[in-house]
LUMZA-954232 format. One line per field, with one value per atom (N, C-alpha, C): residue number from 1; atom name; x, y, z. Coordinates in steps of 0.001 Angstrom, whole numbers, plus 500000, padded with zeros to 6 digits. Each point is the difference from the previous one (the first is absolute). Example, Ala and Ser with C-alpha at 12.3 -4.5 7.8 and 13.67 -1.06 7.14 Angstrom:
BEGIN
i 1, 1, 1, 2, 2, 2
at N, CA, C, N, CA, C
xx 513190, 499110, 500900, 499650, 500820, 499230
yy 494310, 501190, 501200, 501050, 501190, 501090
zz 507800, 500000, 500000, 499280, 500060, 500730
END
This chain:
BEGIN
i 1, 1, 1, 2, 2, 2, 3, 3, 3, 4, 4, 4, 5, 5, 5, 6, 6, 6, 7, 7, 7, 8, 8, 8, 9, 9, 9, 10, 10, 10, 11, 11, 11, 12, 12, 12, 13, 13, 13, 14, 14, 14, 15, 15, 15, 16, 16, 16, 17, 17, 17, 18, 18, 18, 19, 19, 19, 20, 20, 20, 21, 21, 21, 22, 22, 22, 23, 23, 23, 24, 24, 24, 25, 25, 25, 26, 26, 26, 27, 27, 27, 28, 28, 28, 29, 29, 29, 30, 30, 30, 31, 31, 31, 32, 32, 32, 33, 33, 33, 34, 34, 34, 35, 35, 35, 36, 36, 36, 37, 37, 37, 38, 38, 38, 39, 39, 39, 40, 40, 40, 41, 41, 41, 42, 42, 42, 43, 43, 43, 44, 44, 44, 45, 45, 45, 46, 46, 46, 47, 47, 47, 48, 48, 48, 49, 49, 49, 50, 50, 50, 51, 51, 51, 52, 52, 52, 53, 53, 53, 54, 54, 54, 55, 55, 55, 56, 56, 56, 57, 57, 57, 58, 58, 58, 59, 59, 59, 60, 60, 60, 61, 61, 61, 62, 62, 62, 63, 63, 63, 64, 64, 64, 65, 65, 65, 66, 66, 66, 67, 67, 67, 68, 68, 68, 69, 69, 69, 70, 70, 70, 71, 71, 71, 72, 72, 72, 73, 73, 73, 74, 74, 74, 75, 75, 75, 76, 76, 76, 77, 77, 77, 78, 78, 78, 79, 79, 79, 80, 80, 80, 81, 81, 81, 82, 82, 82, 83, 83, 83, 84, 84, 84, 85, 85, 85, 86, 86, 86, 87, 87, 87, 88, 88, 88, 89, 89, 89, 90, 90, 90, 91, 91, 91, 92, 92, 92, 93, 93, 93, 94, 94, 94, 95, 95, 95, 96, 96, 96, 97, 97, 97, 98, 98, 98, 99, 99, 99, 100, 100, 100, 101, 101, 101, 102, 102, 102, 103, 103, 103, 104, 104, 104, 105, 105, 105, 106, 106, 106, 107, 107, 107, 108, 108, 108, 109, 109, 109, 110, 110, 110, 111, 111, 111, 112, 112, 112, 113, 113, 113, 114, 114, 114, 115, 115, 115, 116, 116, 116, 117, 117, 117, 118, 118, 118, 119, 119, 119, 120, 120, 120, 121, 121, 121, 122, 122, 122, 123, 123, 123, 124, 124, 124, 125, 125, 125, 126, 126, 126, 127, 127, 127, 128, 128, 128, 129, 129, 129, 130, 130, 130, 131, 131, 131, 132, 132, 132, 133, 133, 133, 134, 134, 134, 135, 135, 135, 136, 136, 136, 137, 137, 137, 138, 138, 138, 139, 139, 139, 140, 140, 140, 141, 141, 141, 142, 142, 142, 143, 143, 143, 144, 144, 144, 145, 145, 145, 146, 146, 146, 147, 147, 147, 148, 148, 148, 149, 149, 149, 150, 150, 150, 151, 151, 151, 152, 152, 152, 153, 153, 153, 154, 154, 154, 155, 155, 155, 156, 156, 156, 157, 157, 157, 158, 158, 158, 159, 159, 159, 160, 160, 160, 161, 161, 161, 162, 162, 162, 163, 163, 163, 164, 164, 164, 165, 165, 165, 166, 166, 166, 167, 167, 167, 168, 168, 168, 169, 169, 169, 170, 170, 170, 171, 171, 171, 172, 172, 172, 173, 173, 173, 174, 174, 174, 175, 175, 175, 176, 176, 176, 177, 177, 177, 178, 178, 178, 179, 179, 179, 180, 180, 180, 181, 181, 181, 182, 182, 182, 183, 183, 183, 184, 184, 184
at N, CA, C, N, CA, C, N, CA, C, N, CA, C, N, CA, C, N, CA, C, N, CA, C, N, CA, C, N, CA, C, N, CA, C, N, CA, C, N, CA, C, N, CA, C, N, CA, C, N, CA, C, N, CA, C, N, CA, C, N, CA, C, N, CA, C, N, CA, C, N, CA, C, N, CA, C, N, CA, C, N, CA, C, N, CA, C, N, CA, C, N, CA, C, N, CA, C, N, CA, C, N, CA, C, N, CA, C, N, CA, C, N, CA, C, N, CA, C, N, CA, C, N, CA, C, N, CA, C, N, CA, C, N, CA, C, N, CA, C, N, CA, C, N, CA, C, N, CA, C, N, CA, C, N, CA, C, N, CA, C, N, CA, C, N, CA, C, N, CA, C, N, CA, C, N, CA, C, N, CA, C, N, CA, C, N, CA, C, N, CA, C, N, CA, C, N, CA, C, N, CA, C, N, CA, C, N, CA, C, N, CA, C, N, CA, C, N, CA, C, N, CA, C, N, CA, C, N, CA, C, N, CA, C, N, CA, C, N, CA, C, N, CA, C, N, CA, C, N, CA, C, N, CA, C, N, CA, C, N, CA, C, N, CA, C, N, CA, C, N, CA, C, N, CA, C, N, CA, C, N, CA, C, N, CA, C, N, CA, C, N, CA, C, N, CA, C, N, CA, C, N, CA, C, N, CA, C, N, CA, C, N, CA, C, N, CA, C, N, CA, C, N, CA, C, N, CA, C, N, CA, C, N, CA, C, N, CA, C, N, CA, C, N, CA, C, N, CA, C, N, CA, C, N, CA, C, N, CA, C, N, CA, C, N, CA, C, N, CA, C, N, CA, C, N, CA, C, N, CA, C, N, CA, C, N, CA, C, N, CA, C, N, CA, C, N, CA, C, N, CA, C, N, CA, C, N, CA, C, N, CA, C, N, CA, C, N, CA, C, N, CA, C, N, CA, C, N, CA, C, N, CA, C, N, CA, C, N, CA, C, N, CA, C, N, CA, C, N, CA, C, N, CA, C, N, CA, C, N, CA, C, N, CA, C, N, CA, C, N, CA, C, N, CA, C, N, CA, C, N, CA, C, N, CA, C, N, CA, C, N, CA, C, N, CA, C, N, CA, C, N, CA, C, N, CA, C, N, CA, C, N, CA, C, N, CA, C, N, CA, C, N, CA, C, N, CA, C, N, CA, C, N, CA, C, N, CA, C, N, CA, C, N, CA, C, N, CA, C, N, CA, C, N, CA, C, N, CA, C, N, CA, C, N, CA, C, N, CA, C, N, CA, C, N, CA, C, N, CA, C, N, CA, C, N, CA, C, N, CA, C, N, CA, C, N, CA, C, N, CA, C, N, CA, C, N, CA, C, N, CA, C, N, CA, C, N, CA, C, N, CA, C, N, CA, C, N, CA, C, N, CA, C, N, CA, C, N, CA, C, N, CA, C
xx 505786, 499582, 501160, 499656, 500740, 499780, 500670, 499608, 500776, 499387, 500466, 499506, 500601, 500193, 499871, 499113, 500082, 500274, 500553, 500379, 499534, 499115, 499689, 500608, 500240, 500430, 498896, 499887, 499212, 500546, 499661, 501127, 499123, 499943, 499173, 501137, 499437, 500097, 501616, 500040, 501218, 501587, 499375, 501418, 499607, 499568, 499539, 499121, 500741, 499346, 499888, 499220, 499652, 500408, 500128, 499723, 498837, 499098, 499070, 500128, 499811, 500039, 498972, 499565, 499246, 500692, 499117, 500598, 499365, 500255, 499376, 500504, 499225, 500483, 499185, 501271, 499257, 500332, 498815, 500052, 499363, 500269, 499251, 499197, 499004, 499205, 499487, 499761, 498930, 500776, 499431, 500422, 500567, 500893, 499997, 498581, 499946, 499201, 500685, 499065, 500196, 499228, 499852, 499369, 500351, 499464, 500449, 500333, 501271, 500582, 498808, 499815, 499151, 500416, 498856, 500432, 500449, 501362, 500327, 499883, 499444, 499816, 501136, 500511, 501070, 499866, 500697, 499130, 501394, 501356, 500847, 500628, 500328, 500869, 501456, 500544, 500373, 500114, 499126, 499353, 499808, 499897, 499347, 501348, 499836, 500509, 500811, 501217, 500920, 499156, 500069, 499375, 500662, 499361, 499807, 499520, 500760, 499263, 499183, 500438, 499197, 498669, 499950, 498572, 498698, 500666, 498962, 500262, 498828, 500194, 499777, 499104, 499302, 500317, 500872, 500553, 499792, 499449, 500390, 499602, 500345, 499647, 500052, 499489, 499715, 500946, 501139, 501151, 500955, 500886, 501263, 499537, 500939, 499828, 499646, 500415, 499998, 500331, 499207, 500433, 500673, 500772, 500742, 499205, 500156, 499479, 501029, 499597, 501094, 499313, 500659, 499484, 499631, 499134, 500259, 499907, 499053, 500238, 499076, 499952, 498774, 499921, 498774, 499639, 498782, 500740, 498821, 499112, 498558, 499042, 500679, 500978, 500109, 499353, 499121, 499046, 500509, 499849, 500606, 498459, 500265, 499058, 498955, 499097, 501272, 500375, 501133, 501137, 499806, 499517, 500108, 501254, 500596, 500698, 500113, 499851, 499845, 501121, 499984, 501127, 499964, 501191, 499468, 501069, 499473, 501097, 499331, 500859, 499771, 500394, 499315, 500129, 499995, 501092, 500227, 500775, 499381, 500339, 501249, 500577, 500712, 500345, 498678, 499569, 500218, 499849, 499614, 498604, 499386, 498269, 500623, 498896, 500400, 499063, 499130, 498982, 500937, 499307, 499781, 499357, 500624, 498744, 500469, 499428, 499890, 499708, 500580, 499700, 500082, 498567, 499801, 500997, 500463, 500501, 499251, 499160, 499531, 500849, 500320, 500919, 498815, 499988, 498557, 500691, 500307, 500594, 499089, 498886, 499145, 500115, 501374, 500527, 500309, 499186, 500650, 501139, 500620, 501534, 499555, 501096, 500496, 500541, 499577, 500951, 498946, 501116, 499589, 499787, 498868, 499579, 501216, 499958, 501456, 499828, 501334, 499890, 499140, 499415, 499335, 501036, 499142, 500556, 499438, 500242, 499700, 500969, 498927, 499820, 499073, 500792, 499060, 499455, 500239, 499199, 499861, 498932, 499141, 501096, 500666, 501359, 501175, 499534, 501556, 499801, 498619, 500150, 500818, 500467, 500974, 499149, 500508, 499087, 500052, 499225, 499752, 501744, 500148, 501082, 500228, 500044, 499488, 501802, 500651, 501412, 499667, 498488, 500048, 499424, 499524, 499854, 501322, 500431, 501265, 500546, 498602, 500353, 498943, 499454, 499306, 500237, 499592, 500767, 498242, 500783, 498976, 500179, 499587, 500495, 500024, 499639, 500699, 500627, 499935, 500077, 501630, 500780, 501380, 499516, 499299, 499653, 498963, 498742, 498901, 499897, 498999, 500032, 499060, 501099, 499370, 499059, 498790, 499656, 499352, 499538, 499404, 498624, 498800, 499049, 499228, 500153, 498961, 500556, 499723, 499663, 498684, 500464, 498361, 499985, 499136, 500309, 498707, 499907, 498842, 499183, 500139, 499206, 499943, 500970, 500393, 501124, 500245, 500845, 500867, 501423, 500126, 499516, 500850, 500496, 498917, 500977, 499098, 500866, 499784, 500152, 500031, 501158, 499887, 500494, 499245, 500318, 500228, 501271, 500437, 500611, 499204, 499952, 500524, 500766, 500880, 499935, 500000, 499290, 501505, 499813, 501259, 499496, 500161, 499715, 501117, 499253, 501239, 499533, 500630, 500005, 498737, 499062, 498800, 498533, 500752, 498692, 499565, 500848, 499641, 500022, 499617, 499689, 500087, 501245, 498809, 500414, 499725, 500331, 500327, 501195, 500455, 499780, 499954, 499659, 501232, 499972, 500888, 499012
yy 538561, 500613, 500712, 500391, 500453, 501698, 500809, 500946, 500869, 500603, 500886, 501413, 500948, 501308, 500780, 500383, 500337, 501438, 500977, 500991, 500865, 500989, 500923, 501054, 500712, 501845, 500217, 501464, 501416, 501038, 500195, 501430, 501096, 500983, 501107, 500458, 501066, 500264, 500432, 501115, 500698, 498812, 499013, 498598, 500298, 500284, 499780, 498742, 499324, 498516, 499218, 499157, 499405, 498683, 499050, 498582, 499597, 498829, 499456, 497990, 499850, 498446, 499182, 498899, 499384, 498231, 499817, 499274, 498724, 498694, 498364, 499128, 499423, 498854, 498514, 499495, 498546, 498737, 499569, 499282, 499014, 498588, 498886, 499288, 500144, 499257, 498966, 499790, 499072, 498428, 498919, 498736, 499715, 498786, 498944, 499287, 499110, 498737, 498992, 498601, 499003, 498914, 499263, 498764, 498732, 499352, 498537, 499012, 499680, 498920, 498682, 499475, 498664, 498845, 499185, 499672, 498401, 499323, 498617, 499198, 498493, 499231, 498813, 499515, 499229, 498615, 499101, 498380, 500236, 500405, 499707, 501417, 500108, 501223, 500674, 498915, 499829, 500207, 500024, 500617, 501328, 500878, 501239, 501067, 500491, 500459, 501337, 500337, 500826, 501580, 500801, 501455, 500395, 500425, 500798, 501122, 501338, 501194, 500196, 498864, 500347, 499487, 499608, 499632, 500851, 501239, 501353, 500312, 500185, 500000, 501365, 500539, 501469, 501276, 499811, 501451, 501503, 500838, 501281, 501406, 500791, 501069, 501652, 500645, 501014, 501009, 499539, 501579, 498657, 498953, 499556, 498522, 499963, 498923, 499128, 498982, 498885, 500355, 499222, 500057, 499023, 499828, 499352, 498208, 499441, 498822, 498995, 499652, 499137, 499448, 498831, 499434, 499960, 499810, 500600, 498636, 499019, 498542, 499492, 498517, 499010, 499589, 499706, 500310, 498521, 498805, 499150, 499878, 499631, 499828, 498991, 499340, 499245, 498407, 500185, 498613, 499024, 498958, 498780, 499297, 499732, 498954, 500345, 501278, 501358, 500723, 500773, 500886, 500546, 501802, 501206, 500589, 500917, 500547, 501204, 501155, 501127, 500630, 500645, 500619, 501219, 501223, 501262, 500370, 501109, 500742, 501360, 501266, 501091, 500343, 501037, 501153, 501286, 500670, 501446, 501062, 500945, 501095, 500670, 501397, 500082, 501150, 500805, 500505, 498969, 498778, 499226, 499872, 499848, 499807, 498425, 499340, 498684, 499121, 498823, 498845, 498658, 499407, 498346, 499710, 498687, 498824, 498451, 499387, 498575, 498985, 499133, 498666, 498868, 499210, 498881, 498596, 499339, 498587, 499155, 499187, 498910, 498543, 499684, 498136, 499394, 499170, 498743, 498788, 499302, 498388, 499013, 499617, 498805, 499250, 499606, 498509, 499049, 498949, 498963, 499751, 499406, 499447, 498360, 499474, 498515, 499069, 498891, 498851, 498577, 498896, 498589, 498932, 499816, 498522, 499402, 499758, 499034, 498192, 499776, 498470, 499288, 499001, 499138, 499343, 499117, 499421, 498813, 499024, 498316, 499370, 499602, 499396, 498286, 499619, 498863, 500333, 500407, 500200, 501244, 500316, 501008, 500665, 499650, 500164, 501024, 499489, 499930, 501711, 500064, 501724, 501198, 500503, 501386, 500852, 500914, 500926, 501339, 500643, 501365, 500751, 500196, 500825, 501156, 500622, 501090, 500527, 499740, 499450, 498899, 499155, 499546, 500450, 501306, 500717, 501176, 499810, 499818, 501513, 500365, 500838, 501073, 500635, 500950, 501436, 500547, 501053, 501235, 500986, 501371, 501263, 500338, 501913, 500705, 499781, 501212, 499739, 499273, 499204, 499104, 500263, 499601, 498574, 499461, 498431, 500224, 499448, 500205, 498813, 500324, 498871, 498940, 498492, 498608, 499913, 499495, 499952, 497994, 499072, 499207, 500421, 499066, 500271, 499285, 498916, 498562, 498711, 498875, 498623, 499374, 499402, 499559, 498963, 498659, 498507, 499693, 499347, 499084, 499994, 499080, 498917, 498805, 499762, 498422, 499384, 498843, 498994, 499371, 499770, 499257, 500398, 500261, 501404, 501076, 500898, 500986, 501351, 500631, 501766, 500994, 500718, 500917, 500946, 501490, 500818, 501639, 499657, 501387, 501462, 500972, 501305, 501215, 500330, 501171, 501440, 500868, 501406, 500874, 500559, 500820, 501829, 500573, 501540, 500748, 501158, 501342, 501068, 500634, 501617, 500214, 500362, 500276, 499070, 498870, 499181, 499417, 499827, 499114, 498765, 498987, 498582, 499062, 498896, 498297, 499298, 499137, 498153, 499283, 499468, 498368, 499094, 499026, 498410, 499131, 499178, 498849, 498964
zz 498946, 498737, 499328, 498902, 499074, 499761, 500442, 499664, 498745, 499304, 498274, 500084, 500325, 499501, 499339, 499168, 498257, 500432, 499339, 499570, 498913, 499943, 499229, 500212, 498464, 499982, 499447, 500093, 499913, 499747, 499169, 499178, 499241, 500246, 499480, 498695, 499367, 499113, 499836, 501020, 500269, 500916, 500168, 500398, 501563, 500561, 501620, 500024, 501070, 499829, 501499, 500279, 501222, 499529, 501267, 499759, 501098, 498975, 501343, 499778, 501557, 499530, 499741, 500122, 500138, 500741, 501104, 500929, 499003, 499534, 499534, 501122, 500866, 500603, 499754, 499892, 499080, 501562, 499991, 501127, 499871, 499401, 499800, 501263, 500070, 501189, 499761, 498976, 499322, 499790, 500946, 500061, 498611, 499710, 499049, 500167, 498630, 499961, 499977, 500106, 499512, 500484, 499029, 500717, 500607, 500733, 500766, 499173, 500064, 499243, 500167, 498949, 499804, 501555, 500620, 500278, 499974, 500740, 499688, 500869, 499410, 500963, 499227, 501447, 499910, 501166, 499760, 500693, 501605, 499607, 500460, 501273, 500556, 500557, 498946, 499695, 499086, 498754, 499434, 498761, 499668, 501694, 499793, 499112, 498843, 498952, 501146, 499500, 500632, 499883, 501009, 499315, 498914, 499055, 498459, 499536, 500250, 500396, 498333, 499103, 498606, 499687, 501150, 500263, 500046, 500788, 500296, 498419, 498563, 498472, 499890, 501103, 499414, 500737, 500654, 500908, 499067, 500322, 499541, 501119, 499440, 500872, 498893, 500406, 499480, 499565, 500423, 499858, 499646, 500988, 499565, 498459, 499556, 498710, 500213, 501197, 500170, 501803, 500841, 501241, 500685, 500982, 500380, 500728, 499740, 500609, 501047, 501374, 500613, 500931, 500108, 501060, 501578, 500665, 501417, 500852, 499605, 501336, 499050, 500673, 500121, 501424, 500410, 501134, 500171, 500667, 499728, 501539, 499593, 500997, 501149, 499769, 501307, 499677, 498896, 500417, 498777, 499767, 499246, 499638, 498254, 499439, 499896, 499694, 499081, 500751, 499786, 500537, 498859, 500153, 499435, 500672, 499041, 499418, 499620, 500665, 499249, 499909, 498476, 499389, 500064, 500131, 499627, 499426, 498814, 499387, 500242, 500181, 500191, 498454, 499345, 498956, 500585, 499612, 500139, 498547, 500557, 498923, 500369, 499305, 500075, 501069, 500490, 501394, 501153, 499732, 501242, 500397, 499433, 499859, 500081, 500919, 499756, 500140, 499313, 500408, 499944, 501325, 499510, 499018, 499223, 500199, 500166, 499737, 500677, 499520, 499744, 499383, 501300, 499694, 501070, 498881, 500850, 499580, 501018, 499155, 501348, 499425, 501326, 499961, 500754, 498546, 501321, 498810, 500787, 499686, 499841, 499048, 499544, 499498, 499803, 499408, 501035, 500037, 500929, 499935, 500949, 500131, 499231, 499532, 499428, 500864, 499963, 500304, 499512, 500266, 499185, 501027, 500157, 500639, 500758, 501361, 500437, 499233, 500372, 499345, 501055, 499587, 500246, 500938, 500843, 501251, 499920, 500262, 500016, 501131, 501091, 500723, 500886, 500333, 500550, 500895, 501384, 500834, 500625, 500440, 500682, 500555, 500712, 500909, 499459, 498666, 499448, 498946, 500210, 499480, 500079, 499682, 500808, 500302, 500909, 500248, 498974, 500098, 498794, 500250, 499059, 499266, 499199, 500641, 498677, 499102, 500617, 498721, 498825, 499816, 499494, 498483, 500270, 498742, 499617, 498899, 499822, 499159, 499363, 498600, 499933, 501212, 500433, 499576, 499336, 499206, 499904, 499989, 499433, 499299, 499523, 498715, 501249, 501206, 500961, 501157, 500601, 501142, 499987, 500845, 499374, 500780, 500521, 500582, 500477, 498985, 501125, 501231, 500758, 501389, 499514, 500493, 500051, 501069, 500161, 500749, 500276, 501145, 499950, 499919, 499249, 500308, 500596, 499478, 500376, 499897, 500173, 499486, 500043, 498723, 499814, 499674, 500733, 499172, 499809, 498634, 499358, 500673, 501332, 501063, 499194, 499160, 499802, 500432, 500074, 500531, 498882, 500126, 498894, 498792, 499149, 500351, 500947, 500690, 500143, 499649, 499238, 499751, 500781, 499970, 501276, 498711, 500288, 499299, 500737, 499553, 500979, 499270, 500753, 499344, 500540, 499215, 500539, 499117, 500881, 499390, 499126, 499118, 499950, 499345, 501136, 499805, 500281, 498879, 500438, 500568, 499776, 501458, 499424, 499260, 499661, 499871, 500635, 500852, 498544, 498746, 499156, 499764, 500047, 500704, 498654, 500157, 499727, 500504, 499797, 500800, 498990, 500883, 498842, 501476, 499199, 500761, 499807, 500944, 500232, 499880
END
């Protein structure tokens, strides 16, 4: 706290005079405000926007002008697809009165991954098939996933002869278990 002194005289008629004080102590107790930054949802890890202490819009407090705002961590749950995020910025006055608050970022990735049908294969005999490949999908790509995983899935033929059709299917997902299939 702050303590102030004031000083009074007292003087009678004839110049005989006292002094008395009066003790003011100014002692801010009283928190800052503010409220929880909005919160953002983002597809990528990647994506999640750098901390921005101008985010916290409404800080104030009762005695200093403007209170101090800074960052203190993000702190994520551990878990993936969604993976929260929590943000905190502390506000303080100029006592040192001080609050959190907190902005959640959730990352949840719902865009499938891409890729294109393998080429077609033509063969004469039964024999002469290759076996599943999964190098044979070529251009497997995703917005988060720096390669999602090829996977085999199946073959599948007609049940005709001459010609007969074999149709083979291979999965391509990313870290968030987002799925499709192209065919051979």
């Amino acid at each position: 706290p702050e303590v102030i002194t004031r000083t009074y005289s007292v003087t009678d008629d004839c110049g005989n005079s006292i002094n008395v004080t009066q003790t003011i102590t100014i002692d801010d107790t009283t928190l800052p405000t503010a409220s929880n930054p909005s919160a953002i949802n983002v597809e990528c890890i990647g994506d999640v926007p750098a901390n921005d202490i101008t985010s916290v819009t409404d800080e104030a407090d009762n005695c200093t002008a403007t209170p101090l705002v800074a960052f203190v961590s993000d702190v994520s749950d551990g878990n993936n697809c969604p993976e929260v995020i929590t943000r905190t910025y502390s506000v303080t006055d100029d006592c040192g009165n001080s609050i959190n608050v907190t902005q959640t970022i959730t990352v949840d990735d719902v865009t499938p991954p891409t890729a294109s049908n393998p080429s077609a294969i033509n063969v004469e005999c039964i024999g002469d098939v290759p076996a599943n490949d999964i190098t044979s999908v070529t251009d497997e790509a995703d917005n988060c996933t720096a390669t999602p995983l090829v996977a085999f899935v199946s073959d599948v033929s007609d049940g005709n002869s001459c010609p007969e059709v074999i149709t083979r299917t291979y999965s391509v997902t990313d870290d968030c278990g987002n799925s499709i299939n192209v065919t051979q």
